[in-house]
N, C-alpha and C positions, 0 to 999 in steps of 0.2 A: 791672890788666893790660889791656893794649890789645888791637885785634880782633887777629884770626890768620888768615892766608889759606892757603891750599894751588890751587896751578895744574896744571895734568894737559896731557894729551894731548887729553882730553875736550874742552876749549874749543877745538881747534884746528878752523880751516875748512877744505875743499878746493874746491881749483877745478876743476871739472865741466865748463867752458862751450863746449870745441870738441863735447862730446857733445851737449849742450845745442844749440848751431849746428846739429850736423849732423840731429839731432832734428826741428829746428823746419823744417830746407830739407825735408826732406822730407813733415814736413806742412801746408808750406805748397805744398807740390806737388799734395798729395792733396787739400787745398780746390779749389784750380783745377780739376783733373781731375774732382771729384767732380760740383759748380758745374755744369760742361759739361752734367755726366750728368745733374743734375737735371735741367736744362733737355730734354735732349732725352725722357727719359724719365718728366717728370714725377711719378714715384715716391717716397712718405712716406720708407722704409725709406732710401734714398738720401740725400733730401731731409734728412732727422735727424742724418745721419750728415755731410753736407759741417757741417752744425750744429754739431755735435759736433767734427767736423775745428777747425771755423776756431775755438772756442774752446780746443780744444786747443794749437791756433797763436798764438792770446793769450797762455794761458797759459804755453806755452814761452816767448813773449815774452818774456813780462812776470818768468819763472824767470832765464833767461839778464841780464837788469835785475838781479835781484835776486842771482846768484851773482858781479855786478861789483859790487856795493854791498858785498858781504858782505866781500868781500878787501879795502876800506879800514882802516887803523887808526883802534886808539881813538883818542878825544884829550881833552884834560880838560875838554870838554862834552858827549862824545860818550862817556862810558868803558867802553861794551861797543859802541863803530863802530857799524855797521849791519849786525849781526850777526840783529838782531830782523826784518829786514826779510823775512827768507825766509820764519818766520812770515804776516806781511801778505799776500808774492807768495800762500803754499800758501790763506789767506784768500779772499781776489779771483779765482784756480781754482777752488775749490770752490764762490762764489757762480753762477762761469759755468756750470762743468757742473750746479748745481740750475737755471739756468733753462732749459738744453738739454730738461733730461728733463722739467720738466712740458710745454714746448711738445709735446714730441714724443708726452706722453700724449695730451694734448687732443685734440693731430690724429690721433693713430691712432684715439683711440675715433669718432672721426666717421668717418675714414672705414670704420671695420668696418661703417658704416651702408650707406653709401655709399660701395662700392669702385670708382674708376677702371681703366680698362686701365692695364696697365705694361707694354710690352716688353719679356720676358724678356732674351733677346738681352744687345739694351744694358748692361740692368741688371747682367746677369753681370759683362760688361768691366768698367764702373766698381768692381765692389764686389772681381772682382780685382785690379785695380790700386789700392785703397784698403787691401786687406787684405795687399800683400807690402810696400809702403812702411811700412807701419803693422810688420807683425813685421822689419823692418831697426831700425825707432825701438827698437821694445823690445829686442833685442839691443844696440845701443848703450848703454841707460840700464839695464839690470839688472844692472847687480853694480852702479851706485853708489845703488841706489834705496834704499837705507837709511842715505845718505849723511846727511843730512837734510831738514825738511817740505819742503823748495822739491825736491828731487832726489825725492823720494817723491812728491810731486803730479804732476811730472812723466809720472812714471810709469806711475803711475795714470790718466793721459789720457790715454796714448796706449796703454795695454793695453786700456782701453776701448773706444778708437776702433777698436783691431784685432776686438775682438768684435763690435762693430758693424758694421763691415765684413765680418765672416764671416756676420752674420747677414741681410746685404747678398744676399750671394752663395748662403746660402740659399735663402732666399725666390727667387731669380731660377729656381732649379735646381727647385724648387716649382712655379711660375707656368710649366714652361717643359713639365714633365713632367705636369702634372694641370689645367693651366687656371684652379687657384684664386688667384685676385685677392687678396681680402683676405688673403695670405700675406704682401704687400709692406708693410701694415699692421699684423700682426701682427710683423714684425720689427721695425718700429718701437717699436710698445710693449717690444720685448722690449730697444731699445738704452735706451727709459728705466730700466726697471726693473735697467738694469745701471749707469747715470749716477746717477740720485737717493740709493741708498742710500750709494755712494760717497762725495758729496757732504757729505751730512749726516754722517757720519762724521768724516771732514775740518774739517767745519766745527765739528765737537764738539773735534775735538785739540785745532786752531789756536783754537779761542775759549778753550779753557780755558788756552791760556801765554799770550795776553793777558792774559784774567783777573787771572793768576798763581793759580794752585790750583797744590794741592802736586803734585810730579811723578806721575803713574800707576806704581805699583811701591812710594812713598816711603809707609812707614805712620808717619805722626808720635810716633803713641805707642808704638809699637816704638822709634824714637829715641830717647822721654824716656826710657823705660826703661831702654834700655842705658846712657845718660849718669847716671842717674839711680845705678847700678849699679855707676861708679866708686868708686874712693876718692876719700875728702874730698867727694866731689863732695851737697852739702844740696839742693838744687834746679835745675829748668832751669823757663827763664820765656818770655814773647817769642820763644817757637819757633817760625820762620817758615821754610817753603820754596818755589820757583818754580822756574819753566825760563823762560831767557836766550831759548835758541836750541837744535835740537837738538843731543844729546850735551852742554849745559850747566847740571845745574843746580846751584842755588845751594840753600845753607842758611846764617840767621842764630840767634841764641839769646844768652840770660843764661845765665850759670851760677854760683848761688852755690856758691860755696867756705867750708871752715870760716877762720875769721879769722886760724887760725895759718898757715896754709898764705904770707901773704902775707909773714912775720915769718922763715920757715923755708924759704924758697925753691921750694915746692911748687908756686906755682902757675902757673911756667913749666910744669911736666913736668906738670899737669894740663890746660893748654892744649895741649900735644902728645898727650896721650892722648886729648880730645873729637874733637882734628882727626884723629885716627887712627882713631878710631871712623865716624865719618860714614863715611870714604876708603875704608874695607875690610868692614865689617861686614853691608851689607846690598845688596840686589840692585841698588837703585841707588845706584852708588858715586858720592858727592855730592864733587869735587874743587876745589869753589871755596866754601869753609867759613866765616863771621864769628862768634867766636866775644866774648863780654863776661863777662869771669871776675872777680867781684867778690863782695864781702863781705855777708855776711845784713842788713846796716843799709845799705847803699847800695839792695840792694833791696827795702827798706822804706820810702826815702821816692823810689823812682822810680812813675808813675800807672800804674794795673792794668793789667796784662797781657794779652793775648789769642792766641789759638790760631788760628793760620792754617791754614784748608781748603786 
């Protein structure tokens, strides 16, 4: 019995990309704007924060790339298109914003040494004009921020950027009512430690569906179990699962069958019940299934087995 596939909803993509556009003009406005501010105000807090802007403005970039690659079809060299590429893009974000946030350490811890004037004033302006373009972006991208990694990174840059920007506007409100300096510094540290852990997170998803590790949610040996737990069903082998893309993952597997089942028609309607099991049984519902439903001597003389993480 040959593989068995099951298609869903679940592999299906959306396109994002006028929110995506309207995202990225805006923070690509708030680089410029910010940019100015630095210069005239020469302030970390600021300074981290157009940082933080312009990679953010990459990142949509390089999102808005990645959510027109993704709407290509397959094609028979290509047979999941460039559905994986949003993975990559959410990759290539998250390298950016880990390098925002250690700059933005380094330099705050020096200058908490050595704090500069900052004009308050200024600083206000630029961190409010950073921080109401910046909540426009997030209102635009939050209801598809779970859309998938590329619409979720997204997201997450520019919810950042909004808190750094408030934390902009802080510090100004600070420096402007009590005269302390190093507050312009202390907001900076404070937009790293809101970029870094992000980042590494990010960069934990997206490395693990490269990898291919089993989905988060997918517990293998719960699978064998329930397969295991059918009728007819002697063994499950070459249990393997990944994630495509989000909302795509896959599952492959052996499954011996008793030998009558192939003599007695059983092991179509055992192939519909595996593929029925993965679909509905567990939290993540698995809609694009390969299953190999053969005989306890076919899987005697195929090479050992392994268990994919």
């Amino acid at each position: 019995m040959g593989a068995g596939h099951v298609h869903g909803p679940a592999g299906q993509a959306g396109d994002h990309r006028v929110r995506l556009w309207i995202a990225f003009g805006l923070t690509a406005v708030i680089v410029v704007a910010q940019a100015v501010g630095t210069v005239l105000t020469g302030s970390l807090a600021l300074l981290t924060d157009t940082a933080h802007a312009l990679a953010d403005a990459s990142g949509l970039l390089v999102a808005l790339i990645a959510a027109t690659l993704m709407l290509r079809p397959a094609t028979s060299t290509r047979t999941w298109g460039f559905r994986r590429i949003e993975v990559i893009a959410a990759l290539g974000q998250a390298a950016l914003l880990l390098v925002v946030g250690v700059y933005a350490a380094v330099e705050g811890v020096r200058r908490l040494v050595e704090p500069p004037e900052v004009p308050a004033g200024e600083l206000l302006v630029f961190g409010a004009v950073g921080l109401a373009a910046n909540l426009v972006a997030i209102a635009l991208l939050s209801s598809t921020r779970g859309a998938n990694f590329n619409m979720r990174a997204a997201f997450l840059e520019v919810l950042n950027d909004a808190l750094g920007s408030l934390g902009v506007v802080v510090a100004a409100v600070v420096i402007a009512t009590t005269g302390f300096q190093r507050a312009d510094a202390l907001a900076g540290l404070f937009i790293a430690a809101l970029i870094v852990p992000r980042a590494f997170a990010l960069l934990r998803e997206t490395t693990s569906v490269l990898m291919e590790f089993t989905p988060t949610g997918l517990d293998l040996d719960e699978v064998r179990h329930h397969l295991l737990a059918l009728e007819h069903v002697e063994d499950v082998h070459d249990l393997h699962a990944s994630t495509v893309a989000s909302g795509l993952p896959t599952l492959t597997a052996h499954v011996v069958v008793e030998d009558r089942c192939f003599t007695d028609g059983h092991a179509a309607a055992i192939l519909q019940d595996v593929k029925r099991c993965v679909a509905e049984h567990f939290a993540v519902q698995v809609h694009h299934s390969t299953f190999q439903i053969e005989t306890r001597d076919i899987a005697r003389h195929e090479p050992g087995s392994v268990t994919h993480d």
